[in-house]
Backbone as CSV, one residue per row, in Angstrom:
resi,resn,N_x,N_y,N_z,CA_x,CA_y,CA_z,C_x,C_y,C_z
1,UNK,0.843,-1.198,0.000,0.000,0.000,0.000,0.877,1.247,0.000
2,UNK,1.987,1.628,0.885,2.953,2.290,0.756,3.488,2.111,-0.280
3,UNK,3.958,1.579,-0.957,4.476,1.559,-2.116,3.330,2.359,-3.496
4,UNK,2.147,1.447,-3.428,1.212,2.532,-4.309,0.984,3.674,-4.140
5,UNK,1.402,4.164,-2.614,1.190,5.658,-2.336,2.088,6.200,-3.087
6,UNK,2.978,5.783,-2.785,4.449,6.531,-3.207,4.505,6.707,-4.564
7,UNK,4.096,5.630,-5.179,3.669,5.989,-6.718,2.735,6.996,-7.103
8,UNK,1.755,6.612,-6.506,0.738,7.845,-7.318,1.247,9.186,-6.751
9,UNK,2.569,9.306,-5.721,2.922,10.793,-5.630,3.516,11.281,-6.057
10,UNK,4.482,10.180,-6.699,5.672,10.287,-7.636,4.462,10.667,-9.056
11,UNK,3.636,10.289,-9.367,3.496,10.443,-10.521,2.773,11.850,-10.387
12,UNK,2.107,11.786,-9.266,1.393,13.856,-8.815,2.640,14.770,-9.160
13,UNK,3.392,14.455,-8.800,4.537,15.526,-8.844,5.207,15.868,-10.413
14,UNK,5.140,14.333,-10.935,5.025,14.567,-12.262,4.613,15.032,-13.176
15,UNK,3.275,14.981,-13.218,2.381,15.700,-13.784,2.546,17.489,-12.908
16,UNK,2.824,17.228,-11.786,2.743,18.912,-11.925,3.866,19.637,-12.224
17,UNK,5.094,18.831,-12.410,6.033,19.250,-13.373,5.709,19.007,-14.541
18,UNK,5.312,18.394,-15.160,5.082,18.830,-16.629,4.043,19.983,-16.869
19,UNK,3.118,20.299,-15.906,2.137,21.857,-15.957,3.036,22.449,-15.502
20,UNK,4.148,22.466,-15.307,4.817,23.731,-14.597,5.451,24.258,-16.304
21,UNK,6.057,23.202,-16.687,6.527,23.271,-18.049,6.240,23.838,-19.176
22,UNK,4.737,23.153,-19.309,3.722,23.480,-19.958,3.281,25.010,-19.935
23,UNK,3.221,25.727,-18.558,3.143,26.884,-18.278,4.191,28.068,-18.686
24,UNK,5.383,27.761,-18.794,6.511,28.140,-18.676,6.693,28.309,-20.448
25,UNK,6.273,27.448,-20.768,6.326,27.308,-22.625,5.060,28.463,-23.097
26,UNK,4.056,28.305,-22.406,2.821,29.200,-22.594,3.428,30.538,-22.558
27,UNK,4.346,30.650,-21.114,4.497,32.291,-20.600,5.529,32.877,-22.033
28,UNK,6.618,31.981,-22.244,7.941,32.156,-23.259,7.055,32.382,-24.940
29,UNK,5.921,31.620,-25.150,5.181,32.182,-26.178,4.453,33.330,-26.437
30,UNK,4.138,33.385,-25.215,3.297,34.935,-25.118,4.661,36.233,-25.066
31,UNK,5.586,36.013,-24.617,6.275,36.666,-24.616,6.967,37.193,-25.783
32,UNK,7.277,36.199,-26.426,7.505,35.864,-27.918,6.919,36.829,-29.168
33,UNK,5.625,36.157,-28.518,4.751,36.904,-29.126,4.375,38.479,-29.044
34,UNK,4.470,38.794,-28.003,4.253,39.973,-27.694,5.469,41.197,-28.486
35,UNK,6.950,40.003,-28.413,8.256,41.216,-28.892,8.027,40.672,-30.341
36,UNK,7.063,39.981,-30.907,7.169,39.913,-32.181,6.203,41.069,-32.745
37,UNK,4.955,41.390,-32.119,4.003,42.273,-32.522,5.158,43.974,-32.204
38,UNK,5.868,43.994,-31.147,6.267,45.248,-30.813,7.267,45.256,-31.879
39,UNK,8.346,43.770,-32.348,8.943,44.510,-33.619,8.708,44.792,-34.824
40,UNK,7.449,44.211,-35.562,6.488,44.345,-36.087,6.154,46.168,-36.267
41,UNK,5.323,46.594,-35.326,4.850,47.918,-34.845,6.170,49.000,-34.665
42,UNK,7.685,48.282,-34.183,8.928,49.677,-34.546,9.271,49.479,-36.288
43,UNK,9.316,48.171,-36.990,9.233,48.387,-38.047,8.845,48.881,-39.241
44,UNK,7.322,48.806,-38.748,6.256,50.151,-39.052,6.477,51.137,-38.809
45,UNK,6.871,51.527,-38.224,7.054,53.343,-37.786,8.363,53.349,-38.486
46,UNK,9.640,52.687,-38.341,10.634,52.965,-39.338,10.593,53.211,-40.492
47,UNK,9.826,52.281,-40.787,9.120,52.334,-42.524,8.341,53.221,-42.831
48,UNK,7.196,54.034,-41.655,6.971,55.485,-41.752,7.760,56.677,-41.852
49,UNK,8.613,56.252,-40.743,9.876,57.509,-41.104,10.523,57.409,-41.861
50,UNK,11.252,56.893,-42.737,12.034,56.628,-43.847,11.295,57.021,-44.961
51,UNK,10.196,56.764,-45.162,9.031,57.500,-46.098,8.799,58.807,-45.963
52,UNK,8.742,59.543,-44.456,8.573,60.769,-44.408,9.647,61.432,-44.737
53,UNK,10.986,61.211,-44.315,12.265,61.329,-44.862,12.816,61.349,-46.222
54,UNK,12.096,60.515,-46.787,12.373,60.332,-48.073,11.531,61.447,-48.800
55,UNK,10.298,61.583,-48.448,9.535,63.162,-48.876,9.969,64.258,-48.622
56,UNK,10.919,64.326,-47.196,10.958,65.217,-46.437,12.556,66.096,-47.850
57,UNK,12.986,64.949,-48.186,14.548,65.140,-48.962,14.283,65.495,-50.419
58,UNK,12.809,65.125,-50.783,12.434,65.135,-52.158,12.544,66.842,-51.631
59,UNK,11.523,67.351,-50.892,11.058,68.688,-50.622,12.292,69.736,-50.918
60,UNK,13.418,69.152,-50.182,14.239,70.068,-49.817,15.157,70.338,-50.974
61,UNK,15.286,68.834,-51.604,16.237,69.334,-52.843,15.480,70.356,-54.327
62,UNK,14.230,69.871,-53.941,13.195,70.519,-54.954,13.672,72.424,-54.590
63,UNK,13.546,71.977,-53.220,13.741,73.955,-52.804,15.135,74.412,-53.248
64,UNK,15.850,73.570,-53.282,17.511,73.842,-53.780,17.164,74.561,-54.958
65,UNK,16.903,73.070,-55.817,16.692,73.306,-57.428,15.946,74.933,-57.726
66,UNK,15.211,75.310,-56.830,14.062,76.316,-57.061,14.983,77.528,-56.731
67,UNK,15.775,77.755,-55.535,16.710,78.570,-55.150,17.614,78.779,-56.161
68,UNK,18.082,77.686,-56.632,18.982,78.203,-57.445,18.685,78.800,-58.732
69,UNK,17.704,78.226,-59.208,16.854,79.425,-60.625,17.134,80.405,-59.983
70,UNK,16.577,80.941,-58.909,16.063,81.977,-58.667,17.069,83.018,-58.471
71,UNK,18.531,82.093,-57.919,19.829,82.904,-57.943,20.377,83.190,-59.022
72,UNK,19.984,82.113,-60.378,20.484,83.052,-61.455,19.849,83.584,-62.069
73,UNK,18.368,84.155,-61.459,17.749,85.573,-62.247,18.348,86.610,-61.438
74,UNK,18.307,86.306,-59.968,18.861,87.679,-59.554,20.686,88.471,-60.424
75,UNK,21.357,86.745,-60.475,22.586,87.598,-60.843,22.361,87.843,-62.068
76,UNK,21.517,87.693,-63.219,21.420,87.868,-64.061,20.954,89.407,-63.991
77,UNK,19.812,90.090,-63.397,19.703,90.947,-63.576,20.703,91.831,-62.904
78,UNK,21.513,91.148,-61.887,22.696,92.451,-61.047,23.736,92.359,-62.390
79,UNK,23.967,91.589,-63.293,24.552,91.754,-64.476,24.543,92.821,-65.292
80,UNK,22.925,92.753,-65.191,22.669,93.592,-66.318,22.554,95.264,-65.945
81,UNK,22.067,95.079,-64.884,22.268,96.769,-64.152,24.020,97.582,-64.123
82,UNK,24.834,96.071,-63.714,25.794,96.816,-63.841,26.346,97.216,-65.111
83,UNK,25.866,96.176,-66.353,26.284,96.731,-67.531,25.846,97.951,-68.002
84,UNK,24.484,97.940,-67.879,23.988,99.446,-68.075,24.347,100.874,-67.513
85,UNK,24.848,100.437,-66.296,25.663,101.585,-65.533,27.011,101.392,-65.611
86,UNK,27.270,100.827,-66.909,29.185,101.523,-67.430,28.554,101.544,-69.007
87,UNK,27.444,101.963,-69.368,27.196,101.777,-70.687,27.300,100.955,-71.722
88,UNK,27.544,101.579,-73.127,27.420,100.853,-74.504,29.813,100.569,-74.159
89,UNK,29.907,101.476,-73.912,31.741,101.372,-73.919,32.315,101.606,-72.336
90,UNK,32.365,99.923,-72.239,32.850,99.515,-71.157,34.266,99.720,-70.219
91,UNK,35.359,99.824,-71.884,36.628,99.490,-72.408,36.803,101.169,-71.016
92,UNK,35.806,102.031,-71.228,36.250,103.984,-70.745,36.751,103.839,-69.237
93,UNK,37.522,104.235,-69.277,37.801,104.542,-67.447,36.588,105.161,-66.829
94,UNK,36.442,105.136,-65.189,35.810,106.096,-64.716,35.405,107.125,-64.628
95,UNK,34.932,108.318,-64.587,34.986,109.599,-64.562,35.915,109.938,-63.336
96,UNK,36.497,111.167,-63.083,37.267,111.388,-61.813,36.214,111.231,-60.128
97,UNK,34.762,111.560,-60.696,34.041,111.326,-59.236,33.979,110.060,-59.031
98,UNK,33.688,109.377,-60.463,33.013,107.897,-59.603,34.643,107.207,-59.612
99,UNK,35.880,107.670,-59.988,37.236,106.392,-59.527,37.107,107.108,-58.116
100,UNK,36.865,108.471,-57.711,37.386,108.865,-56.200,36.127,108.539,-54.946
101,UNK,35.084,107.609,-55.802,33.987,106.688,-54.810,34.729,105.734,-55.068
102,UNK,35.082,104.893,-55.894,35.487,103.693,-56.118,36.703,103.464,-55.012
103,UNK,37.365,104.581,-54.945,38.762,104.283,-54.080,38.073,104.714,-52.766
104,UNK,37.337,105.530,-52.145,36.952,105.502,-50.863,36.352,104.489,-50.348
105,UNK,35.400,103.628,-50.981,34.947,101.929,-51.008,35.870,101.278,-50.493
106,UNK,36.689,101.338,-51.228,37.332,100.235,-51.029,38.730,100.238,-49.916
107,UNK,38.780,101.701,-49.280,39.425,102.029,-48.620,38.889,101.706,-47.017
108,UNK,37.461,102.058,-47.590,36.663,101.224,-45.847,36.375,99.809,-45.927
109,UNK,37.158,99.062,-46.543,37.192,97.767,-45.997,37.354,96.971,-44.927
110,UNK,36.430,96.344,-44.600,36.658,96.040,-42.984,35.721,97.169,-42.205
111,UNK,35.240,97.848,-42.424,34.528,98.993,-41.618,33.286,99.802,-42.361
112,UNK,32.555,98.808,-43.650,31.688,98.903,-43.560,30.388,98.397,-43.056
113,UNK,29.428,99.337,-42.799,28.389,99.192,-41.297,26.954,98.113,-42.082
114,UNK,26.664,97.361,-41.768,25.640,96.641,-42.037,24.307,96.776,-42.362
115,UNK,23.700,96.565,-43.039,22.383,97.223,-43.673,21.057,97.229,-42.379
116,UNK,21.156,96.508,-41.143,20.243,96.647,-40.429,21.284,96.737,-39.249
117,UNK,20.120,97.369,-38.272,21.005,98.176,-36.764,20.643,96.556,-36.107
118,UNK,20.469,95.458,-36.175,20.571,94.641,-35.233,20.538,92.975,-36.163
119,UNK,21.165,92.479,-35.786,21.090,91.022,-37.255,21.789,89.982,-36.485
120,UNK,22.006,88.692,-37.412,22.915,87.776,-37.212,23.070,87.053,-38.365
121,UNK,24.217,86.948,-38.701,24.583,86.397,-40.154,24.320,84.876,-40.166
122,UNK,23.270,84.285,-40.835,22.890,83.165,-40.745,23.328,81.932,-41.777
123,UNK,24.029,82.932,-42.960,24.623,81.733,-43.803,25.828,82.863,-44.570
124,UNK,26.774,81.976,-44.569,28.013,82.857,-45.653,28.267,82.495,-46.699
125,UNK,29.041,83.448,-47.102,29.419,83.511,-48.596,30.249,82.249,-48.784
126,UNK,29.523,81.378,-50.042,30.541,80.928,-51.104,29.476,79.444,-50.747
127,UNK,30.675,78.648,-51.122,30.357,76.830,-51.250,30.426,76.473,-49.926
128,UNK,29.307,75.734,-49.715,29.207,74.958,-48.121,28.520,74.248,-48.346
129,UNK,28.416,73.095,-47.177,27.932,71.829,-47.050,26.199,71.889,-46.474
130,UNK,25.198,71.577,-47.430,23.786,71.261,-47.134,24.037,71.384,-45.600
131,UNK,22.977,71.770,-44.960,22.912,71.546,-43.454,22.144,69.998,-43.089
132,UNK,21.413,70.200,-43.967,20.505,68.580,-43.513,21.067,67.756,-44.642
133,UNK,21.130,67.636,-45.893,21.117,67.071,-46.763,22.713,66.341,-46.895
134,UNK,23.405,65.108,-46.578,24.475,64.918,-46.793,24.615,64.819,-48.884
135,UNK,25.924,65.050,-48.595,26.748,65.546,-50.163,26.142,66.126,-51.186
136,UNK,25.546,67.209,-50.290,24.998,68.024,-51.255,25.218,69.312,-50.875
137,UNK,25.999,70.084,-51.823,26.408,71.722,-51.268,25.726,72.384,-51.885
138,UNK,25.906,73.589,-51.787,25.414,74.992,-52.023,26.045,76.127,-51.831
139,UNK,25.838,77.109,-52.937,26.690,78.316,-53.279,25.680,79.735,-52.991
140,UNK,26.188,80.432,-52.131,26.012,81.529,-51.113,26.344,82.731,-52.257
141,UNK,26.084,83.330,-53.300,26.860,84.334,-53.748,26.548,85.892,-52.870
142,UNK,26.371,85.990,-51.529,25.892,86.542,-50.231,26.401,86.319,-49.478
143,UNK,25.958,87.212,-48.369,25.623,86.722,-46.928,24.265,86.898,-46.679
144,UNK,23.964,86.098,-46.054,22.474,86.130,-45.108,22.179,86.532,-43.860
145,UNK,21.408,87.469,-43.567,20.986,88.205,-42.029,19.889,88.177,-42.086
146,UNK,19.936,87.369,-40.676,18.405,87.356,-39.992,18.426,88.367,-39.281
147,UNK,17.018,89.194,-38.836,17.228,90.358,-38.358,15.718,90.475,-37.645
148,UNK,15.003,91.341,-36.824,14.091,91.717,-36.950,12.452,91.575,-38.057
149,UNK,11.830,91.384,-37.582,11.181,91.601,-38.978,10.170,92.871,-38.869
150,UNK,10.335,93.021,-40.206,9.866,94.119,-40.734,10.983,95.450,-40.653
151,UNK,12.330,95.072,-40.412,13.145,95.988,-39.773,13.533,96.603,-40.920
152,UNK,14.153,98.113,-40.738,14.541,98.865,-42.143,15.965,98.450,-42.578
153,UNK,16.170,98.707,-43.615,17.413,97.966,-44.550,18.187,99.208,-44.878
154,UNK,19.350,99.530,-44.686,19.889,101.000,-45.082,21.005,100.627,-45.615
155,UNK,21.558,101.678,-46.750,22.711,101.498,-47.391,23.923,101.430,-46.825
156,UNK,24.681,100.672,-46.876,26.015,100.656,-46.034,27.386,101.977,-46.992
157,UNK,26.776,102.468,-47.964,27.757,103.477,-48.488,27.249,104.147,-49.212
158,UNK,28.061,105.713,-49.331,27.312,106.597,-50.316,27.432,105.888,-51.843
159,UNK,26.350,106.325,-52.866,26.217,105.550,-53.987,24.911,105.973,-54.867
160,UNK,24.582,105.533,-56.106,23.820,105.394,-56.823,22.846,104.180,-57.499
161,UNK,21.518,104.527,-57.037,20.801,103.169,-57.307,20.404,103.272,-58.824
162,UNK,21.267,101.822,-59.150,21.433,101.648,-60.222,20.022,100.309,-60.747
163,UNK,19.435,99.576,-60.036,19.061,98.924,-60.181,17.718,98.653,-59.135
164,UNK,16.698,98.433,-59.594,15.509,97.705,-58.229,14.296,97.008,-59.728
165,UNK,14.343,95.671,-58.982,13.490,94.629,-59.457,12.930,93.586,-59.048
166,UNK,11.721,93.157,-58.864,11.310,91.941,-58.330,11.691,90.638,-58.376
167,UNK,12.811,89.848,-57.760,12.952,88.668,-58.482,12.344,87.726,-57.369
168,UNK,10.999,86.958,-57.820,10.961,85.236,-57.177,11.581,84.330,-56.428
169,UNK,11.536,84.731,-54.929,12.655,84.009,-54.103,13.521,84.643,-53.849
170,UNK,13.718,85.754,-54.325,14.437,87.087,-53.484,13.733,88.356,-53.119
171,UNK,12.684,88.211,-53.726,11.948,89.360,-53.062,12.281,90.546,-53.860
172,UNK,11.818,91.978,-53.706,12.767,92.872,-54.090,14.240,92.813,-53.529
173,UNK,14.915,93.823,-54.661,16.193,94.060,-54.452,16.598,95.570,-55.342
174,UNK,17.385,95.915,-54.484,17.812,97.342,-54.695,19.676,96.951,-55.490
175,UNK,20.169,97.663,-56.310,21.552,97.572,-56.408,22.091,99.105,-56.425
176,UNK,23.023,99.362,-55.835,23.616,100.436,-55.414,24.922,100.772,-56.104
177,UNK,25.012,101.669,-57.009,26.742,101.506,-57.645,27.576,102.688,-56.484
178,UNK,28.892,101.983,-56.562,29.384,102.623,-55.583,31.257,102.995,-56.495
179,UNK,30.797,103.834,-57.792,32.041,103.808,-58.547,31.672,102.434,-59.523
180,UNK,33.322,101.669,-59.175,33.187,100.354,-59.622,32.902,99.371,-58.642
181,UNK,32.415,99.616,-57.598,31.914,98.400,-56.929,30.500,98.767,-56.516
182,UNK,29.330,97.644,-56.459,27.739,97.442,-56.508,27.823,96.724,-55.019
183,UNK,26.707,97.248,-54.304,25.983,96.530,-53.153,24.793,96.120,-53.598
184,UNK,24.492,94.841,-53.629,22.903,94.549,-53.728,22.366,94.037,-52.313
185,UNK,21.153,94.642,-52.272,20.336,94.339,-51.025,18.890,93.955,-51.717
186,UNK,18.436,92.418,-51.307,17.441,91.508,-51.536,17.093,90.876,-50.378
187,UNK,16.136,90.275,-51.111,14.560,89.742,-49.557,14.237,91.494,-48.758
188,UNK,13.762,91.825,-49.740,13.147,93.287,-49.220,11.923,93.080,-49.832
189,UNK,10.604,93.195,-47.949,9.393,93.241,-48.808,8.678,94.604,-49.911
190,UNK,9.789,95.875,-49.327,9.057,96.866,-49.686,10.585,97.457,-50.685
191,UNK,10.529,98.449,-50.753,11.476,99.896,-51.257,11.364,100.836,-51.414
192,UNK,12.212,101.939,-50.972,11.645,103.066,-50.998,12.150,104.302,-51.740
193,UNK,13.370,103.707,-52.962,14.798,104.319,-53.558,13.932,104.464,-54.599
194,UNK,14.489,105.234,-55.767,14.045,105.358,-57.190,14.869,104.432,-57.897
195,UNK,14.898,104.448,-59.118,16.296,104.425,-60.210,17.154,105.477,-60.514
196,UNK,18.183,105.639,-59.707,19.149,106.993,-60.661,19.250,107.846,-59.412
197,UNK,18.463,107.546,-57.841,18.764,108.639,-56.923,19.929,108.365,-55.940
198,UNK,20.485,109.541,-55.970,21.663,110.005,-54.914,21.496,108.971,-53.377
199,UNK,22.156,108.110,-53.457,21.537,108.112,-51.815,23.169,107.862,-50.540
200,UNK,22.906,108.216,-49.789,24.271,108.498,-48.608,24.399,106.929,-47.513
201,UNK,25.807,107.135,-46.702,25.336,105.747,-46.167,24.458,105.916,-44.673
202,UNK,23.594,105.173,-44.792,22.513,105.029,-43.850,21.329,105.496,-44.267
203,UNK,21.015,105.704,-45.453,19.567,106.076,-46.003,18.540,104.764,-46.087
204,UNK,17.480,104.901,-45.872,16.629,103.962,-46.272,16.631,103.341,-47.480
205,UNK,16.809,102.185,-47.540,16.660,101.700,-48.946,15.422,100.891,-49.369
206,UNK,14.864,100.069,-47.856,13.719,99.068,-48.357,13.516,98.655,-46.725
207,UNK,12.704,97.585,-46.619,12.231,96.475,-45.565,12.628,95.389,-45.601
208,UNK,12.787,94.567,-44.586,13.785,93.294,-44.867,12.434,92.748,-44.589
209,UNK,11.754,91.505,-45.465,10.828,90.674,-45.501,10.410,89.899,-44.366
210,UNK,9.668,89.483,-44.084,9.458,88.474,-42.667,9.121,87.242,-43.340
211,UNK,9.734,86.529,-42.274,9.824,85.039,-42.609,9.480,84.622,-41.197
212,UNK,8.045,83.993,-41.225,8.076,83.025,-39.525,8.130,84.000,-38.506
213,UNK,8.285,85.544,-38.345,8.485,86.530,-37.466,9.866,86.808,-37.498
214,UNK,10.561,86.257,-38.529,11.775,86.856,-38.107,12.079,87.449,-39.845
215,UNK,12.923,88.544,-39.690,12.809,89.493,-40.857,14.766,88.726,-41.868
216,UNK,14.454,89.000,-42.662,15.725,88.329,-43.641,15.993,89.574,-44.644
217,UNK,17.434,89.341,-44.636,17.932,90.678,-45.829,19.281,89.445,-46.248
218,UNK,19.616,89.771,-47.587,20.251,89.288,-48.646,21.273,89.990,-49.239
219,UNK,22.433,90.519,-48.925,23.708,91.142,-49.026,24.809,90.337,-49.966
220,UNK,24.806,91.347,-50.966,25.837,91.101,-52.137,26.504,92.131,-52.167
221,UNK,28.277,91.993,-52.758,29.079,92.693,-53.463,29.560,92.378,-54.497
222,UNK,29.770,93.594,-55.057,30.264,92.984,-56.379,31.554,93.759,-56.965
223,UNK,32.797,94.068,-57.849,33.549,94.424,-57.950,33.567,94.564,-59.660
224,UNK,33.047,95.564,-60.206,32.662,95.438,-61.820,31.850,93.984,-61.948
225,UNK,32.004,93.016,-62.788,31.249,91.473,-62.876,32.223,90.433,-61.324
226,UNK,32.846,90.869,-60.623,33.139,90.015,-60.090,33.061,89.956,-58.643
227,UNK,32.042,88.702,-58.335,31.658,88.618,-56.711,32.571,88.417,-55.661
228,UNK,32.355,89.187,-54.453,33.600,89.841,-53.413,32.492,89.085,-51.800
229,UNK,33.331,88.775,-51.211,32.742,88.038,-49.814,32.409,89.523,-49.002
230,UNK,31.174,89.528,-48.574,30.641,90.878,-47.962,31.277,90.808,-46.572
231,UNK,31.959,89.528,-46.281,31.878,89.056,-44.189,33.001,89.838,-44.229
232,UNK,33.995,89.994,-45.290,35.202,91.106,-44.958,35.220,92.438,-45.212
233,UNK,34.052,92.788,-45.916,34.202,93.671,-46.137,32.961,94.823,-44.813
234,UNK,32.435,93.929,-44.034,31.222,94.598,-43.483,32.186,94.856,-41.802
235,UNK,32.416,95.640,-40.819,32.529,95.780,-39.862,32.088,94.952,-38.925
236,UNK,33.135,94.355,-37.455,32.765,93.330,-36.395,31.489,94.330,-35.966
237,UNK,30.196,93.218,-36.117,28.677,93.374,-35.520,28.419,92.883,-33.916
């Protein structure tokens, strides 16, 4: 009789080791299961973001492509203003006023004053590296200042406005001859210069556009046809 006890306890114990087992296989499936649905559900969302990303890159290079038209209407027309302001005969020297602007220009190098009383130069002149976009650059023929918005835009030297036209993605823009060297000032929502008037440095020239609440102006030099980095030539801000 002891002996059959002992059996049927041996075999109780058995069986409740194999439900322990049994349980243990249940818990490891559910578990299983559970990091299979959660990698499932991060794979999904990866595969969302990589899609949004992938739109997000279409967008941006599209805005490149669009920027850059838009940079060669502006230099196209700062081309053409400056050709028109050395005339049909290019080959002529200066007159004695405009070589003795030309040489005072260029004599305040380094110490000319910035088109708005408060800014921060947000992109510089020349070739640089996409900010988001790897191996893909971009050419600055500027500097860029964020500033205020709606803030006034003033000439950084005495000069003659030689040029103002609407270009698409720059907004207005004013060009200023200064002798043989041109200031252009763009992303101006307004202007307030003629064609052909006298103007001194610190006169009103325009409005720097708002973007998002914050106001943007677009600073070029130029040296007859050839573009000059404004960051040396503008005074520590």
């Amino acid at each position: 009789m002891t002996q059959i006890t002992e059996t049927v306890q041996g075999i109780d114990l058995e069986i409740a080791n194999l439900r322990t087992i049994e349980l243990e296989k249940q818990r490891v499936l559910q578990t299983q299961d559970r990091e299979r649905k959660t990698l499932d559900q991060d794979v999904g969302k990866q595969k969302g973001l990589l899609a949004n990303l992938g739109k997000e890159e279409k967008k941006l290079k599209a805005n490149i492509k669009d920027h850059h038209k838009a940079q060669e209407k502006l230099k196209t027309a700062i081309l053409a203003a400056i050709s028109e302001s050395k005339g049909e005969r290019r080959d002529l020297p200066l007159t004695p006023a405009m070589a003795k602007l030309s040489s005072s220009f260029s004599a305040n190098k380094g110490q000319l004053p910035w088109p708005v009383a408060r800014g921060l130069l947000t992109r510089s002149f020349g070739k640089q590296v996409h900010p988001t976009l790897k191996n893909v650059t971009v050419v600055n023929n500027g500097v860029d200042i964020t500033t205020d918005a709606n803030t006034p835009v003033k000439a950084i030297f005495d000069g003659t406005v030689v040029g103002i036209q609407f270009i698409p993605g720059y907004d207005h823009m004013v060009i200023v001859s200064h002798g043989n060297f041109y200031t252009v000032y763009s992303y101006l929502s307004t202007t307030t210069v003629t064609k052909g008037g006298k103007i001194k440095t610190g006169d009103l020239l325009g409005v720097a556009r708002d973007r998002n609440g914050a106001g943007q102006v677009h600073l070029e030099i130029w040296q007859g046809r050839e573009l000059l980095n404004p960051e040396t030539w503008l005074k520590d801000h």
